[in-house]
C-alpha positions as CSV (number, residue, x, y, z in Angstrom):
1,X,116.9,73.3,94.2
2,X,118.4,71.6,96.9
3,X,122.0,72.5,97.9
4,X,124.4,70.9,100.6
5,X,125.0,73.9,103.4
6,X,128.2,74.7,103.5
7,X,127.9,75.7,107.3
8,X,124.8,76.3,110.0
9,X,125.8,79.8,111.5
10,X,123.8,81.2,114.4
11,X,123.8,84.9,115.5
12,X,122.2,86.4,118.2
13,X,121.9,90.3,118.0
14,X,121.1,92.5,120.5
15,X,119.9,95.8,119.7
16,X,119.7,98.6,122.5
17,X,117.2,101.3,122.0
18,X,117.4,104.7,123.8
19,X,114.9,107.1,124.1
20,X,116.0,110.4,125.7
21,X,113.1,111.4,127.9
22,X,111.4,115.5,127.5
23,X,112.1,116.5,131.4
24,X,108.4,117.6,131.3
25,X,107.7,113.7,130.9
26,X,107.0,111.3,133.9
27,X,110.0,109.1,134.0
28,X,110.0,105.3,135.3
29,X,111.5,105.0,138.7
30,X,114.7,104.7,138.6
31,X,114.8,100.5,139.5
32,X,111.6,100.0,137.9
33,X,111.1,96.8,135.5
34,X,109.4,96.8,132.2
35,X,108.0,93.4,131.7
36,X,107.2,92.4,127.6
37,X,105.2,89.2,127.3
38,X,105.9,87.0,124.5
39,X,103.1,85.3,122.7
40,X,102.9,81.8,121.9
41,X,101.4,80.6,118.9
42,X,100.6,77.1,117.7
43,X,98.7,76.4,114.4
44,X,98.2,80.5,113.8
45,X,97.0,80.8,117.1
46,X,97.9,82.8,120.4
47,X,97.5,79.9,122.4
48,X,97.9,81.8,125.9
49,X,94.8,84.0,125.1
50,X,92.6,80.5,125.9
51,X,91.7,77.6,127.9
52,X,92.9,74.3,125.9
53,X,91.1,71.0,126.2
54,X,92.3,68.2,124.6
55,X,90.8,64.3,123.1
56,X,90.8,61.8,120.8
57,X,88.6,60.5,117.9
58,X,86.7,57.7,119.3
59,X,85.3,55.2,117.7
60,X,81.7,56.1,115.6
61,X,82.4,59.8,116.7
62,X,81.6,62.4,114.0
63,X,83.1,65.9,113.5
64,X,79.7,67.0,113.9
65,X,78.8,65.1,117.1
66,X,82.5,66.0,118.8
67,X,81.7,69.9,117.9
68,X,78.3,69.6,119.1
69,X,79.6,67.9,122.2
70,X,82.4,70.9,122.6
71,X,79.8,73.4,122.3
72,X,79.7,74.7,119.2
73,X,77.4,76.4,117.5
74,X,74.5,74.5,115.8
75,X,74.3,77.0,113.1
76,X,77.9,76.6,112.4
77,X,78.0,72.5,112.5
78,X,75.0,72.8,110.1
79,X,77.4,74.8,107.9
80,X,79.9,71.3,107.8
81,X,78.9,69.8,104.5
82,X,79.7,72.9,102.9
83,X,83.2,72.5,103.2
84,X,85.2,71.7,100.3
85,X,86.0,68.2,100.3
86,X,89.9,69.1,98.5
87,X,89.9,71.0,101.0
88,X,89.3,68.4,103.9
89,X,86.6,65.4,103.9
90,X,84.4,66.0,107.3
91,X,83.7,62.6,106.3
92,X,87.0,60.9,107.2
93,X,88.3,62.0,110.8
94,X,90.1,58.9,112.2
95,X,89.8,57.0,115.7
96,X,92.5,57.6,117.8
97,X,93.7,61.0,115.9
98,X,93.4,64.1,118.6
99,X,92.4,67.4,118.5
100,X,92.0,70.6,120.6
101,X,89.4,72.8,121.6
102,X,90.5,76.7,122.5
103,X,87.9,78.2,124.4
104,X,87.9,82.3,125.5
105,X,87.5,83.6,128.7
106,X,83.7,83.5,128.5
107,X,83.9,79.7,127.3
108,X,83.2,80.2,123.9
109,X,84.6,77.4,121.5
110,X,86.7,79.9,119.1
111,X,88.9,77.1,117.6
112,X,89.0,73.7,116.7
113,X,92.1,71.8,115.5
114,X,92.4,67.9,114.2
115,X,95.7,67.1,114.0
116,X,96.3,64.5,111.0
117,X,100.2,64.1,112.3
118,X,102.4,65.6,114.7
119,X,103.0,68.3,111.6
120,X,100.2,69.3,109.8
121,X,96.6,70.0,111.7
122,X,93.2,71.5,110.0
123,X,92.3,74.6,112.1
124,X,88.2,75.5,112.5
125,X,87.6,78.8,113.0
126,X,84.5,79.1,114.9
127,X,84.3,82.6,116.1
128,X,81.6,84.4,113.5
129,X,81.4,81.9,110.4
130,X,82.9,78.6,109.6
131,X,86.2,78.5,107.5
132,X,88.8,76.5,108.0
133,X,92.8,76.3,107.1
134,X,95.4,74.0,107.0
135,X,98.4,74.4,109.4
136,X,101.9,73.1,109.7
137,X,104.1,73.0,112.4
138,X,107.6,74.5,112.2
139,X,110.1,71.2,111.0
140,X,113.3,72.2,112.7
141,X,116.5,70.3,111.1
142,X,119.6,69.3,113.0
143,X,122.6,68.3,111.3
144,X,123.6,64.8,112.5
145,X,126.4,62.1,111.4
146,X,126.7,58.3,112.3
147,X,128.7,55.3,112.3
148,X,127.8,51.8,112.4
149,X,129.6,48.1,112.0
150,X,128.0,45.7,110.3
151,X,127.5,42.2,112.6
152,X,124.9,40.8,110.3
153,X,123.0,43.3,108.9
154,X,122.3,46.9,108.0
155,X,119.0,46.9,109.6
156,X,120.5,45.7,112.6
157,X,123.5,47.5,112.9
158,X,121.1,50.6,112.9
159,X,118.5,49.8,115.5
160,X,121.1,48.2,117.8
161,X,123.2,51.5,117.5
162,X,119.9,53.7,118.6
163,X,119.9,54.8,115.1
164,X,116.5,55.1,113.1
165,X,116.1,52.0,110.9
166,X,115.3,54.5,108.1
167,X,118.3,55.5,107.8
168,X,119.2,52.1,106.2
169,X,116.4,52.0,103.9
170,X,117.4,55.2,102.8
171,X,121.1,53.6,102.5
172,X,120.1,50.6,100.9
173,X,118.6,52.9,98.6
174,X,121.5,55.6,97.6
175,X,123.9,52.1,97.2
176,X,121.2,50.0,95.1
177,X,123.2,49.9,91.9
178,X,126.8,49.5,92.8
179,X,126.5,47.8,96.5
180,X,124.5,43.7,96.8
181,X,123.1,44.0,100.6
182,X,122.8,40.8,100.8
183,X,126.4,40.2,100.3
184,X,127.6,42.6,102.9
185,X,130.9,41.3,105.6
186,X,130.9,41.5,109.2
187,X,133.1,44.5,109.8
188,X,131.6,46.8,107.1
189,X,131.4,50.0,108.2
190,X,129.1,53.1,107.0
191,X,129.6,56.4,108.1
192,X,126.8,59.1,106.8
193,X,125.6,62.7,107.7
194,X,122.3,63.8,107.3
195,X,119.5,65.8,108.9
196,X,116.7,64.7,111.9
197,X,113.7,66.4,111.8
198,X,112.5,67.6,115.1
199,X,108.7,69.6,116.0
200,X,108.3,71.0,119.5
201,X,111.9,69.6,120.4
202,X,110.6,65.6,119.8
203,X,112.1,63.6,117.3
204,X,110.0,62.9,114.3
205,X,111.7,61.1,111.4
206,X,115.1,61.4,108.9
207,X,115.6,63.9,106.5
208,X,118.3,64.2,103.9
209,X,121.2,62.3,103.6
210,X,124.0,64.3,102.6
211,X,126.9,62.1,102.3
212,X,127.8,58.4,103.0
213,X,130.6,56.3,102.6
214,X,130.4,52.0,103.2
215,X,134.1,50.9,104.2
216,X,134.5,47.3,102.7
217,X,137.9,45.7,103.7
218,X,139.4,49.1,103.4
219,X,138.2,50.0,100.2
220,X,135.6,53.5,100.1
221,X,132.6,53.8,98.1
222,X,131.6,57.5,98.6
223,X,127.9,59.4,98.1
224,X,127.4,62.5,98.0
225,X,124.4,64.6,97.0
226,X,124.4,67.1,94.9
227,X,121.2,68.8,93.3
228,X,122.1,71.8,90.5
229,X,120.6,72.2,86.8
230,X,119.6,69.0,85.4
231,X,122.2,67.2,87.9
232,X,120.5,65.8,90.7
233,X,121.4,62.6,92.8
234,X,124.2,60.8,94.6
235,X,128.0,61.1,93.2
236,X,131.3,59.3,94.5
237,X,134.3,61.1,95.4
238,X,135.6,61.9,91.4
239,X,131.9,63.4,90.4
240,X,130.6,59.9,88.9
241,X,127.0,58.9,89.3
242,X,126.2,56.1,91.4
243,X,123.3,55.3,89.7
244,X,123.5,52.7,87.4
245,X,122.2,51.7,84.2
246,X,121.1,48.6,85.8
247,X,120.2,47.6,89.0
248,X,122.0,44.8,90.7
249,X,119.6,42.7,91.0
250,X,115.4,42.8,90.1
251,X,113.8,42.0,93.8
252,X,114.4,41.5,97.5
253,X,115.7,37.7,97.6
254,X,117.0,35.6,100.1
255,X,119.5,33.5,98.6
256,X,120.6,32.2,94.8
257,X,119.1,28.3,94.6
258,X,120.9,27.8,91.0
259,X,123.5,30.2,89.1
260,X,124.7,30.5,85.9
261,X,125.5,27.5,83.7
262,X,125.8,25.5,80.2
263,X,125.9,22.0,82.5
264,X,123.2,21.5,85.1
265,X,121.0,18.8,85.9
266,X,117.4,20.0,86.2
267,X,115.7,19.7,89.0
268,X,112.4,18.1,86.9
269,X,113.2,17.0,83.7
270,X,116.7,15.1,85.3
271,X,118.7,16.0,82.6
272,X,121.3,18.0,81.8
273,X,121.3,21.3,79.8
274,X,122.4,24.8,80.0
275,X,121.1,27.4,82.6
276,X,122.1,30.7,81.4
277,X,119.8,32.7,83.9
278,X,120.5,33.1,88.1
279,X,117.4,31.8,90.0
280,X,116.6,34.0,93.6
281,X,114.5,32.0,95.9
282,X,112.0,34.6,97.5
283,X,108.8,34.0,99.2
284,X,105.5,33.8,96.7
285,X,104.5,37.1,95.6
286,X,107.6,39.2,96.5
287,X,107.7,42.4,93.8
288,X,110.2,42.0,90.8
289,X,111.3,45.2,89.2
290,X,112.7,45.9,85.8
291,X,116.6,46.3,86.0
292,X,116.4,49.4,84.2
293,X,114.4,51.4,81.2
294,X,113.5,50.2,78.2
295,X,110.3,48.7,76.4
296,X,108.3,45.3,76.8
297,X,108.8,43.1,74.6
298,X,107.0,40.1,75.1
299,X,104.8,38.9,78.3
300,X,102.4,35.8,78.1
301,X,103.0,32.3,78.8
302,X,106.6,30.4,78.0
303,X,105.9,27.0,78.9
304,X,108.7,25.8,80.8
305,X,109.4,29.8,81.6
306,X,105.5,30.0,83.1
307,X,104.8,33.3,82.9
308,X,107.4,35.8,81.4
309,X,108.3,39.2,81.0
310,X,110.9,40.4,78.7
311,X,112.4,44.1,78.3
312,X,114.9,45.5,75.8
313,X,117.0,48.2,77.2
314,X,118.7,49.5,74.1
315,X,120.4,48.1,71.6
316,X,122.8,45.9,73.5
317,X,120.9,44.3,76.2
318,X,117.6,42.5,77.0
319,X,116.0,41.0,80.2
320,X,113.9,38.4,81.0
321,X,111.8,37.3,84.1
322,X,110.4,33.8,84.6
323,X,107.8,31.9,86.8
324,X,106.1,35.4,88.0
325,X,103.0,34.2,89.4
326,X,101.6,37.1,87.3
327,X,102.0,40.6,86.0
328,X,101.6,44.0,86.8
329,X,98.5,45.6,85.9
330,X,100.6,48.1,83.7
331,X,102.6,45.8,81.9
332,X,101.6,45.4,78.1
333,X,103.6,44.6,75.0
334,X,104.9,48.1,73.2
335,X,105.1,49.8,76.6
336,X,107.7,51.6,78.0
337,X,108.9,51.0,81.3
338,X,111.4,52.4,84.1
339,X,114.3,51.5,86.5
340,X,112.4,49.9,89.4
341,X,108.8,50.0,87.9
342,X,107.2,46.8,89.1
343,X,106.6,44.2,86.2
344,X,104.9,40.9,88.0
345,X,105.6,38.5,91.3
346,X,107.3,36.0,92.3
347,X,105.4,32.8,91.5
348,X,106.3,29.1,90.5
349,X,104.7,28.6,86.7
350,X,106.2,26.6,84.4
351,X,108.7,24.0,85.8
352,X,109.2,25.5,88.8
353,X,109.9,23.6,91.9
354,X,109.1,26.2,94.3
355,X,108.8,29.8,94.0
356,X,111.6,31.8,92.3
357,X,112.6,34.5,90.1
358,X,114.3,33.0,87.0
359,X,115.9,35.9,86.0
360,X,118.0,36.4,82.1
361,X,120.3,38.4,81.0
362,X,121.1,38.9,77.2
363,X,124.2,41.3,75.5
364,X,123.9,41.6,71.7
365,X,122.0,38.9,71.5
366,X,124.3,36.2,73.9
367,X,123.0,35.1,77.4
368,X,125.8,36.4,80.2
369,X,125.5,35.8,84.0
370,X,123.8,38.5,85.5
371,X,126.0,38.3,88.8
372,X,129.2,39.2,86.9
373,X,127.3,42.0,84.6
374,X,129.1,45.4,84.2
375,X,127.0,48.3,84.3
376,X,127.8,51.9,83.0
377,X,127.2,54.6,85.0
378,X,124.7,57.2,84.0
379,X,126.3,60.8,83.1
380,X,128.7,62.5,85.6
381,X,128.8,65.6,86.8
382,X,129.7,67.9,84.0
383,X,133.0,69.9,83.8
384,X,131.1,73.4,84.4
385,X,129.8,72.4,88.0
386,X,132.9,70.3,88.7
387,X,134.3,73.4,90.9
388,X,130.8,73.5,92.9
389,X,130.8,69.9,93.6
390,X,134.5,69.3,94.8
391,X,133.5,72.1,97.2
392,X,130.5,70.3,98.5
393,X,132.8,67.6,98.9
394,X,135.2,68.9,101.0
395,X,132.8,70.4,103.4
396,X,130.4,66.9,103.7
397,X,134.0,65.4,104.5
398,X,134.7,68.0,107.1
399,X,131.7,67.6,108.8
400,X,131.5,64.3,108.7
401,X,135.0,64.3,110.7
402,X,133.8,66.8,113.5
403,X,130.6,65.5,114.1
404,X,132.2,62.0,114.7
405,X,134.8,62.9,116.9
C-alpha cells in the first residue's frame, strides 16, 4: 500500500556510554584515542577486506572464459551449468555490462559480481563451492518539486528546464483522460512533486509522482495520488477520479485531416455525404488503443472502412476504428478488452488516401463527434476515506509551495 508521506524527519541520536573502570584495571592514557573502523559493504560484501579489479563484457567473452581468465577455480567454473537458469542464465552475460573481481590478501578470487544495472548485480561466491545470490543496491529517494512553462511542448519544456523527460511521460500519462497534449498553449504551466531515485549519490531515474497541477489560462486541474483499500490512482482537488471512462483520444496523432460532419465532399468518391467519425493523420503503423473496456464486436473487412474494429462499452456507447493496416494478435470477436489495450495499426485500407485512424463514436445507437464527447469519471473517493485524503492534500500542497520557493 502506497501512502503520500506526510513529512521526511531525520534524527540523529547520540548515545554516550560510560563504563566506570575497577582501579585494579589498566586504564587508557588519559589523551589516548580509540579509533572504530567502519565497514563498507557493497552487494553483501566488506569491500575493504579486498583488492577490487574491475571490466567489461567484451564481445564473444563467456562467464566461463572471464572466470577462468580472473583465476578461478576450474573445479568451480566446471560447476557453471549447474546453476539454475531462474535463477540466472550463464548463457546470457551481455557486451559492455561490467563486473568486479574481489580478491584476498593472498590473491584468491573470493567474489565475482555482474552488474545487470547500476541496481541490481548477481554475486558469485567463489571461496569453497559455487552459489550465487542476487543483490540490490540501496535506492535512496529524495523528495523533489518542479515547475515548467510550456513554449511548445511538454517534452521540451522538460529537457530544456534540466528536468528528466520522464517526467512528462509520466504527466502525459496521470492527465490522459481529461487533458489533449496535443492541444496544449504556450504559457501552460505544470507544477508537480515527486521523488528522484538516487544509488551511490548519482542520479538514476524518476520515481513517484505525488501531486501535479497543469495551469491553463488560470484555470487548475489538480492530481493527487492516493493509494488505500480498493482506491488507488490520481484524484483532483474535490476527491474525483481523473481517470476517465474514455480516453481522449485512441493513439498518438499528429493532427485531425477531417472532423465531424453530415456535409463533406470525399476525398475519392467526389461527392458529398456525411462523415460522422474524426480522422487522425499518424504515420503507418502507429498503435491505436481501445478508448476504454468493453467487448469486440465485429473486426474483419468493411469495404470502404478497410479493416475495422468495433467495441461496445456498455449499454450506451460503441466504438469503431477504420483503415488499421491490421489487428492485434489478441483481438477476436466475443473478447473482452481494456482501456488502452492495443487493437490494430494505423494503416490506409479501404478508401483511404493516406494513412489514418478513422475513428467512430456511437451513443445509444446515434453517431456523436468524438472531440466534443463527455466522459464520466470512474468512482471517487468514498465518504469514509474522504478525511485521509483532504489530509494528503493539504500536505502535497504544502510541499509543493516550499520546495518551490
Amino acid at each position: 500500500m502506497k501512502r503520500l508521506s506526510l513529512l521526511f524527519i531525520f534524527a540523529l541520536v547520540l548515545i554516550g556510554c560510560n563504563k566506570s573502570l575497577d582501579t585494579a584495571e589498566q586504564a587508557p592514557e588519559e589523551n589516548s584515542e580509540q579509533v572504530i573502523r567502519e565497514i563498507h559493504y557493497e552487494y553483501g560484501i566488506a569491500v575493504d577486506s579486498f583488492r577490487i579489479v574491475s571490466g567489461k563484457v567484451a564481445a564473444g567473452e563467456t562467464l566461463g572464459g572471464i572466470l577462468s581468465r580472473a583465476g578461478a577455480d576450474k573445479s568451480l567454473i566446471n560447476q557453471l551449468p549447474l546453476i539454475d537458469k531462474q535463477l540466472f542464465d550463464t548463457r546470457n552475460i551481455q557486451q559492455g555490462k561490467e563486473y568486479l573481481c574481489f580478491y584476498d590478501a593472498d590473491s584468491t578470487l573470493e567474489y565475482f559480481v555482474y552488474k545487470q544495472s547500476r541496481v541490481t548485480a548477481t554475486v558469485f561466491h567463489l571461496r569453497d563451492s559455487l552459489h550465487i545470490e542476487k543483490q540490490q543496491k540501496e535506492i535512496v529517494l529524495k523528495r523533489c518539486a518542479a515547475e515548467v512553462t510550456i513554449n511548445t511542448s511538454l517534452w521540451n519544456a522538460f529537457t530544456d528546464a534540466g528536468l528528466s523527460p520522464t517526467l512528462a511521460l509520466e504527466l502525459s500519462e496521470i492527465y490522459q483522460w481529461t487533458v489533449d497534449f496535443f492541444g496544449l498553449q504556450k504559457g501552460d504551466r505544470f507544477s508537480l512533486v515527486y521523488d528522484e531515485q538516487t544509488v551511490d549519490g548519482e542520479y538514476i531515474g524518476i520515481g513517484t509522482i505525488y501531486a501535479a497541477i497543469y495551469n491553463h489560462n488560470g484555470n487548475m486541474l489538480h492530481a493527487y495520488l492516493f493509494n488505500e483499500g480498493d482506491t488507488h490512482g490520481y484524484f483532483d482537488e474535490n476527491g474525483k477520479s481523473l481517470r476517465k471512462a474514455f480516453l481522449k483520444a485512441p493513439l498518438n496523432y499528429k493532427r485531425i485531416s477531417s472532423h465531424f460532419t453530415y456535409a463533406r465532399k470525399h476525398p475519392i468518391y467526389k461527392t458529398v455525404r456525411p462523415h460522422t467519425g474524426v480522422d487522425y493523420a499518424a504515420p503507418m503503423g502507429t498503435p491505436v488503443v481501445a478508448l476504454g473496456d468493453g467487448v469486440v464486436t465485429e473486426k474483419g473487412y468493411k469495404g470502404a472502412g478497410g479493416n475495422t474494429v468495433k467495441i461496445r462499452h456498455n449499454s450506451t456507447y460503441t466504438t469503431a476504428y477504420l483503415h488499421l493496416s491490421k489487428y492485434s494478435k489478441d483481438i477476436a470477436v466475443g473478447k473482452r478488452v481494456s482501456q488502452g489495450q492495443v487493437i490494430g495499426y494505423v494503416g490506409s485500407t479501404g478508401a483511404s488516401t493516406g494513412p489514418h485512424l478513422d475513428f467512430r463514436v456511437w451513443k445509444n445507437g446515434q453517431p456523436v463527434n468524438p472531440l466534443t464527447l463527455e466522459s464520466p469519471s470512474v468512482e471517487p473517493v468514498p465518504e469514509t476515506l474522504k478525511a485521509e485524503y483532504d489530509s494528503i492534500v493539504i500536505v502535497a500542497n504544502k510541499q509543493m509551495s516550499e520546495l518551490l520557493k
